[in-house]
C-alpha positions as CSV (number, residue, x, y, z in Angstrom):
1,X,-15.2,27.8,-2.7
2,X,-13.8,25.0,-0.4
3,X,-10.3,26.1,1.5
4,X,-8.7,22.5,2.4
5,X,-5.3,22.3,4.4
6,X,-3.7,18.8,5.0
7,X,-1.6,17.4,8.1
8,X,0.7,14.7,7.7
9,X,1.9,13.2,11.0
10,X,4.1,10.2,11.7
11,X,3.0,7.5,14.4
12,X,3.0,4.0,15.2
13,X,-0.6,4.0,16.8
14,X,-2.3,5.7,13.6
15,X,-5.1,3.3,13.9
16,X,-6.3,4.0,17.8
17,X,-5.5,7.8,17.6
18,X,-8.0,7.9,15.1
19,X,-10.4,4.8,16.7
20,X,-10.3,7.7,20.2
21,X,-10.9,10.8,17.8
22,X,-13.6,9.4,16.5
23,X,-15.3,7.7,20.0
24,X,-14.9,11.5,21.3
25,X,-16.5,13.1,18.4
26,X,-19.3,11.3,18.3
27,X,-21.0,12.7,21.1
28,X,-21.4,15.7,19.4
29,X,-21.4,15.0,15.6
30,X,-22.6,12.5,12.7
31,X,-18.8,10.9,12.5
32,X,-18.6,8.4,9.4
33,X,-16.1,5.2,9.5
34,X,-16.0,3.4,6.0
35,X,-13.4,1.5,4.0
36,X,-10.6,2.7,6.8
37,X,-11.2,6.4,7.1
38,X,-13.2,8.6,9.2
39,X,-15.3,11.6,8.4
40,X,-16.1,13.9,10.8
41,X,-19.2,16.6,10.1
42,X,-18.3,19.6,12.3
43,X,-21.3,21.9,10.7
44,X,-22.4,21.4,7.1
45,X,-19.1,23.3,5.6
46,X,-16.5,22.4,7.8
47,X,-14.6,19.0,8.2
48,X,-11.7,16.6,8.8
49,X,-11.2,13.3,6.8
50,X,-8.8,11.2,8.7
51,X,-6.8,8.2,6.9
52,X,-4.2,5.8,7.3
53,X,-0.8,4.2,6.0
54,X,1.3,1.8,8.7
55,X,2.9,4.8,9.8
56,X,1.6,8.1,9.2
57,X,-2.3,9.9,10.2
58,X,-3.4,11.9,7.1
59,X,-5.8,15.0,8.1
60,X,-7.4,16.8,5.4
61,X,-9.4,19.7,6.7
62,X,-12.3,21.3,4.7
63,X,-13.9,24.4,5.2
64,X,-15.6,27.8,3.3
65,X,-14.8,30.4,5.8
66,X,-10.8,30.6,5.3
67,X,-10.9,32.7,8.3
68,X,-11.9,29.9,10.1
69,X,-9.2,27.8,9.3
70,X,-6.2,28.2,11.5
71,X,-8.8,28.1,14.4
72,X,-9.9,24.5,12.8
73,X,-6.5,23.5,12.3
74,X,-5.7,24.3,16.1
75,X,-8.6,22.2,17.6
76,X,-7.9,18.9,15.1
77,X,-4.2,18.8,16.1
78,X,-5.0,19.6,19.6
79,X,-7.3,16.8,19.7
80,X,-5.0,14.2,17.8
81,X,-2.3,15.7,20.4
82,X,-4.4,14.6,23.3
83,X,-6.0,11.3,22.1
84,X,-2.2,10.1,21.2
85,X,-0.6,11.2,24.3
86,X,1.7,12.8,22.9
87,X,3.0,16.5,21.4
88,X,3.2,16.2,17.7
89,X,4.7,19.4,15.7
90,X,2.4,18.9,12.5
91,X,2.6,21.8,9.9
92,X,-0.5,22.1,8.2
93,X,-0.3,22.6,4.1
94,X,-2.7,24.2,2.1
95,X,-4.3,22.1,-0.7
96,X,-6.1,23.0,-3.5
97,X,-9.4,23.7,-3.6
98,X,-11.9,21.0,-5.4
């Protein structure tokens, strides 16, 4: 069964932190852009979708190995952290499992 945690951060730049998430990503993995979000495949059971509103970044994290998932959380906000330039204090929230 899926574990999902979600991350809900406050910018104005929502739109390039994302656009420079997914340009570094996809050196290494099949990233997805469609109808204003990005997907992005870190192995077959483990991932981030990142959407949009004018002023918020919306991560929903996916994985099956729960252990797994603070270290996931870590890399995803220390990546937005670095591609916005700037020290957000997201709390991740588990979600329910689909």
């Amino acid at each position: 069964m899926a574990v999902i945690s979600q991350l809900t951060l406050e910018t104005t730049e929502v739109q390039r932190v994302i656009k420079r998430l997914g340009n570094h990503w996809k050196h290494k993995f099949e990233v997805v852009e469609q109808d204003g979000k990005t997907l992005i495949p870190f192995s077959d059971t483990d991932n981030v979708l990142l959407s949009f509103n004018e002023t918020h970044l919306f991560a929903k994290l996916t994985t099956v190995d729960s252990d797994a998932m603070t270290k996931l959380q870590q890399v995803v906000l220390n990546h937005i952290n670095r591609m916005a330039n700037q020290e957000f204090d997201g709390t991740w929230v588990d979600a329910p499992s689909e």
